[in-house]
N, C-alpha and C positions, 0 to 999 in steps of 0.2 A: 621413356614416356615422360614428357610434363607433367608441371602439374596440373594444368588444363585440362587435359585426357586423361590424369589420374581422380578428377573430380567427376570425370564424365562416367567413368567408369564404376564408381562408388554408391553404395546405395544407403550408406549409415549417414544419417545429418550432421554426426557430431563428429566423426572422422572429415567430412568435406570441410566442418567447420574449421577446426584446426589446420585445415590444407591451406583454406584461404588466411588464415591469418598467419601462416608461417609463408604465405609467397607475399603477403602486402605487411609482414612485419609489425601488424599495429592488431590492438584488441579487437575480435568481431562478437557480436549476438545476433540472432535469427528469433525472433519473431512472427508468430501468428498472425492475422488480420485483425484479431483483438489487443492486440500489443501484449500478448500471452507471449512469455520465455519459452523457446523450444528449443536453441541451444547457444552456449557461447566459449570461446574459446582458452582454454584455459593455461595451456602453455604461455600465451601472452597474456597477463591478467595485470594491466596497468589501469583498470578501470576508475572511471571517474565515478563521483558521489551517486551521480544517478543511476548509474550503468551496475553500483554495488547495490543502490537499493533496486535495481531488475531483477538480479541474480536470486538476493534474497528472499522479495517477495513475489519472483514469477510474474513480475506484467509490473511494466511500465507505468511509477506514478500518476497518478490521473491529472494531477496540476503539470504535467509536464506535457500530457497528451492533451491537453485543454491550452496549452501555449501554442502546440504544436497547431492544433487545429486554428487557433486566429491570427496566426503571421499564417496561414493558407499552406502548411507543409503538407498535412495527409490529403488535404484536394489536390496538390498539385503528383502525388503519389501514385493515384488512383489514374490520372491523365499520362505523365509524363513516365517514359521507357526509358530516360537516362538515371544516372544518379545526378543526385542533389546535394549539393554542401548546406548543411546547415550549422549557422552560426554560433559560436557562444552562448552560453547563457549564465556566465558567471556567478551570479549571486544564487543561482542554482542548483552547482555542482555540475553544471551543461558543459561537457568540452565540445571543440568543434567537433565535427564528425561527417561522413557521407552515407546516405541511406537510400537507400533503392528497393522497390518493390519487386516481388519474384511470382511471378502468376504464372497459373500453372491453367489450362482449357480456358482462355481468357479469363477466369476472375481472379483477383489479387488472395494470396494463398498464406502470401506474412510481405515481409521485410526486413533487409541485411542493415544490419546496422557498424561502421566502420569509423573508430576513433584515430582523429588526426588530431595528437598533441602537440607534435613537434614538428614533422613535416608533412606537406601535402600531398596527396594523392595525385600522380603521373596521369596523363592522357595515355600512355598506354595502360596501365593500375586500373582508374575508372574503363576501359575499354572493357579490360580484363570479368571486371564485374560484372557490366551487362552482357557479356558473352551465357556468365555462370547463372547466373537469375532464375532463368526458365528449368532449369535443376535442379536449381534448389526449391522453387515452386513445386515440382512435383514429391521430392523427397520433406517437403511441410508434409503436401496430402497427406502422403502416405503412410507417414509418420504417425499420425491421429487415427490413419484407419486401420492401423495396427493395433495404437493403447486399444482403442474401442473394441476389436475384434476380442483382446488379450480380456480385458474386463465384461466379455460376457455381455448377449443380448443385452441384458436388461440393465445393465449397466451403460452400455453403450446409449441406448435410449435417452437415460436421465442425465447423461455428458451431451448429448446432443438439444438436448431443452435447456440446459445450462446453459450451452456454448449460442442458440437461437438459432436452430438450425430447421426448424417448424413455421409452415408460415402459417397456422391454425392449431388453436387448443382440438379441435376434434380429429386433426392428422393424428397427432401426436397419442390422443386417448383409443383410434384406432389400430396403431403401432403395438401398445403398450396393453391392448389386450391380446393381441395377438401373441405378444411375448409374456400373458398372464402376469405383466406386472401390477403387484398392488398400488392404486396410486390415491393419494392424502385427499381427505374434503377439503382439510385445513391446515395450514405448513408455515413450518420457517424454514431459511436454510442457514448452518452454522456452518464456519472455517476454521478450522486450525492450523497453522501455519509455525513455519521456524523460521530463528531470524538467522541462525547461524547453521552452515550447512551441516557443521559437526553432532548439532543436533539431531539430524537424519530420527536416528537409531529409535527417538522417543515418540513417533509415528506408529510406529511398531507395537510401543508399549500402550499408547492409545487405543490404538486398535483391539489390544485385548484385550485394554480394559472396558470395552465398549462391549465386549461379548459377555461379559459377566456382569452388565450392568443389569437393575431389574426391570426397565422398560427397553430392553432391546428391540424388541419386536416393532416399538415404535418410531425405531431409527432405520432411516438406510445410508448406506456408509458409500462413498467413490473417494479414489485414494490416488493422487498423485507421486511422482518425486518428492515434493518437499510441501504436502498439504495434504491433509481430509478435510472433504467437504461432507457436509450429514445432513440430510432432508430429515427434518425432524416431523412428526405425524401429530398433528393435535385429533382435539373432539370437534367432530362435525359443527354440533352446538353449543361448543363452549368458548366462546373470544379468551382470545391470546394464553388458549391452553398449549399450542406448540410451543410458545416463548417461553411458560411456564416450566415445560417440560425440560425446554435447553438449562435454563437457571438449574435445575436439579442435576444436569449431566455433568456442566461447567463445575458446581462444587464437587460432585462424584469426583471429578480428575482433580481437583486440587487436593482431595482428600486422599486419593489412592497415590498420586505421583510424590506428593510435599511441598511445601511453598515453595523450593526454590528451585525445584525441575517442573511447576505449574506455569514461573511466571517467564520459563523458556518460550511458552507458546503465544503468538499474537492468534486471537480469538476475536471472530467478527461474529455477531449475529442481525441475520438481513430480520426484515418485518413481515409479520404474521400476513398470509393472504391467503383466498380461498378460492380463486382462478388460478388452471396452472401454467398457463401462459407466462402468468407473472410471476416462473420458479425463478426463472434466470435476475428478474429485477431485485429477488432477495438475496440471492447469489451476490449480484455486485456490489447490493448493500454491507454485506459482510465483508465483503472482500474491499472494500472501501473503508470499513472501521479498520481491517488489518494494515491498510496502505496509511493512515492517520497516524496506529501505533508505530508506524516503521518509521514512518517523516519522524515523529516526536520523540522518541524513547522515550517515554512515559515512566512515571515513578510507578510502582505498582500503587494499583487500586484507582491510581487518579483519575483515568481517560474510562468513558465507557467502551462495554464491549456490544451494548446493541442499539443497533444504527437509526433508533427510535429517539434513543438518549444522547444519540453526538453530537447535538445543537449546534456551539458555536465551535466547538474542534473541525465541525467541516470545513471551516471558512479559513482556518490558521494558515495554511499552503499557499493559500491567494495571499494572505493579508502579507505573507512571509517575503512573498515574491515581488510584491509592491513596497513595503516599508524598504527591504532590502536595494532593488532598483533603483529608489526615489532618495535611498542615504538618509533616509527619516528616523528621525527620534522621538519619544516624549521627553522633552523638557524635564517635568515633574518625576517622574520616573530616573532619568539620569543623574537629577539631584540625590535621587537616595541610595542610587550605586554606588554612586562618589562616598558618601557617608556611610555607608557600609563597607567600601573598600580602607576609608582612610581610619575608621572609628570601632572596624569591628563588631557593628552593628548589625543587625536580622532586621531590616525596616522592609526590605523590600515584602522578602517573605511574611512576613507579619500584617503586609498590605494585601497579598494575596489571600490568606486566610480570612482577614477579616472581609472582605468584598465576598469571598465565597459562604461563608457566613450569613451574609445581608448584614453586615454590623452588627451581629450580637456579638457582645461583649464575652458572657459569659464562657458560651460553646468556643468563640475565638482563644480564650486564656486555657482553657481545657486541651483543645486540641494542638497547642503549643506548646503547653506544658509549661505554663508560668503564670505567675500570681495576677489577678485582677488590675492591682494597680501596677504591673509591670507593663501589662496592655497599654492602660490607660497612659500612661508615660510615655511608650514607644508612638501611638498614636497623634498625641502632642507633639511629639517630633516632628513628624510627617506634614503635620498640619502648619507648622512653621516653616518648613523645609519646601512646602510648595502649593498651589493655588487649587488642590484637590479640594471639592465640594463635595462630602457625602450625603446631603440631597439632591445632587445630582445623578439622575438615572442614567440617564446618558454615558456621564464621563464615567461611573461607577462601570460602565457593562462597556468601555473600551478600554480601560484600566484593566479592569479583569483578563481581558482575552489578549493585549498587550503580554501580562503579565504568565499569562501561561505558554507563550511561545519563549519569554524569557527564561522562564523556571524547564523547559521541556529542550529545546534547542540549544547545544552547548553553543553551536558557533551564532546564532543568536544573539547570547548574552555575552558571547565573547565581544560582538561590535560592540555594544553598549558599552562593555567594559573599557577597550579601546578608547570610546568617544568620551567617556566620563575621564578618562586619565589624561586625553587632550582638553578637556575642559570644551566641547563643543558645545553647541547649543546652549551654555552655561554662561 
């Protein structure tokens, strides 16, 4: 038997997965319609940057599915029955690769996703794939109508309003009386997630820490591979008592786990609403601050965790993909790398603080941990070192958000670093 017929023959997704990437020798992932992970192959795991942050955080960066959608890749997906090369996207962590939709009753079910680092994909290879597609369309389905099955009615429900699979809040509250679910006046929804698969195991320990918490009753828990998501319950008539509620849960786990098995978890929390139509849009809010922490590695404490509060961190991934593209630098900025690389100087950082501050002086020398007039010094520096105006708003709030993809993104500040030691833009 091939492995053609051994694929055909197969009903496990993550067995077929490994089939197909030990007959096409190159990394694969399988993808949902949501760009949701459902499996990828691990015998071959030469993955690129993007393909590790999939694995990590189960769905496909959203600045990468937001490139994908305006070079016209997922319209062309939806249309086109062959596979597709897609290009590079270097300053992304994008290798090439070939991706092909697998629809299973005519609607698109996910998508095979196939890394070509080194060599390309044969006209008999890409054959080979659309042959398999329509298999693995059905083994997506039925994949999800298993977890669901396995998690109970009422669980099922709440993954399936998640997932948008309701065309009306009154289907849905139909369903869900029939399966006697309680369901919220008022909600968030919060994520916890791992960035490291080794982490698994502290899912687990969430979980029952969750059962001994004292407002249990007001959480409901759905539980992935490598995430819980928790519909949190507020008060009917009290604004942003869900939010509230999450803030009390989020220190509960820091205080039961310890700072440094708490700051394991990326924790997103979506925005307080009180339609439940709109569960799944706090879902992706959450799941959108976890996708921010994942781009960023964030210091602890510095990135928010709810998605009310992640202002200008939403916009870093764009800004990352454009500065990086375009070979752009600040001027002003690469002067004080330079002087910090050659002087052993803290300017940069010292500029970061101070901008996050609003220019107080004081809470700046506090939070640094150094004398008033050491501020006032290093400031001076800075001020001679380059054409920074701090009454200017503007450059202060592009300075800032510069400054936090430098301080957050090592290969980031690594260009910088690079361009300051060629002396660019200098």
């Amino acid at each position: 038997m091939n492995i053609k017929e051994l694929i055909f023959e197969t009903e496990d997704i993550h067995k077929v997965t490994e089939l197909i990437s030990s007959k096409l020798v190159k990394p694969v992932i399988i993808e949902n319609k949501n760009f949701e992970l459902v499996s990828y192959s691990a015998s071959v795991d030469q993955f690129d940057q993007t393909q590790q942050k999939t694995i990590l955080s189960k769905k496909c960066p959203i600045f990468i599915i937001d490139r994908l959608k305006k070079e016209g890749i997922v319209q062309r997906l939806q249309k086109q029955p062959t596979p597709i090369r897609v290009q590079p996207m270097e300053e992304l962590g994008f290798y090439q690769r070939i991706v092909i939709s697998a629809k299973h009753l005519g609607q698109t079910m996910g998508y095979v996703w196939v890394q070509e680092s080194d060599t390309l994909l044969n006209e008999e290879e890409l054959k080979f794939l659309q042959e398999i597609t329509p298999h693995l369309g059905k083994l997506v389905y039925d994949t999800y109508a298993k977890a669901n099955a396995k998690e109970g009615r009422r669980e099922e429900l709440l993954w399936k309003v998640l997932q948008h699979e309701y065309g009306s809040e009154n289907q849905f509250r139909h369903e869900a009386a029939l399966a006697k679910l309680t369901l919220p006046q008022r909600f968030s929804v919060m994520a916890f997630s791992i960035s490291d698969p080794q982490d698994k195991f502290r899912l687990d320990y969430l979980e029952k820490g969750l059962e001994s918490f004292y407002l249990r009753r007001k959480i409901q828990l759905l539980k992935s591979d490598f995430q819980i998501v928790l519909i949190v319950h507020g008060e009917a008539e009290q604004e942003f008592s869900s939010r509230n509620l999450a803030r009390k849960f989020i220190e509960e786990v820091k205080h039961i786990a310890g700072t440094d098995a708490f700051y394991r978890f990326l924790i997103g929390v979506g925005k307080e609403y009180t339609s439940l139509i709109h569960m799944r849009k706090s879902f992706l809010e959450a799941l959108e601050v976890i996708e921010t922490a994942n781009f960023l590695t964030p210091r602890p404490e510095s990135m928010p965790r709810e998605f009310s509060k992640l202002g200008v961190y939403r916009y870093l991934a764009t800004l990352y993909e454009k500065n990086s593209s375009e070979d752009y630098f600040s001027e002003d900025l690469l002067r004080l790398i330079k002087k910090d690389m050659e002087k052993q100087t803290d300017l940069l950082g010292t500029l970061e603080v101070y901008l996050a501050n609003n220019g107080k002086g004081k809470q700046t020398a506090s939070d640094l941990y150094i004398h008033p007039n050491t501020l006032n010094y290093r400031i001076k520096q800075i001020l001679d070192l380059t054409n920074i105006d701090f009454n200017d708003f503007n450059m202060k709030s592009y300075l800032y958000t510069e400054l936090l993809l430098l301080n957050n993104v090592p290969a980031y500040h690594e260009r910088y670093k690079e361009a300051a030691e060629k002396g660019a833009g200098l």
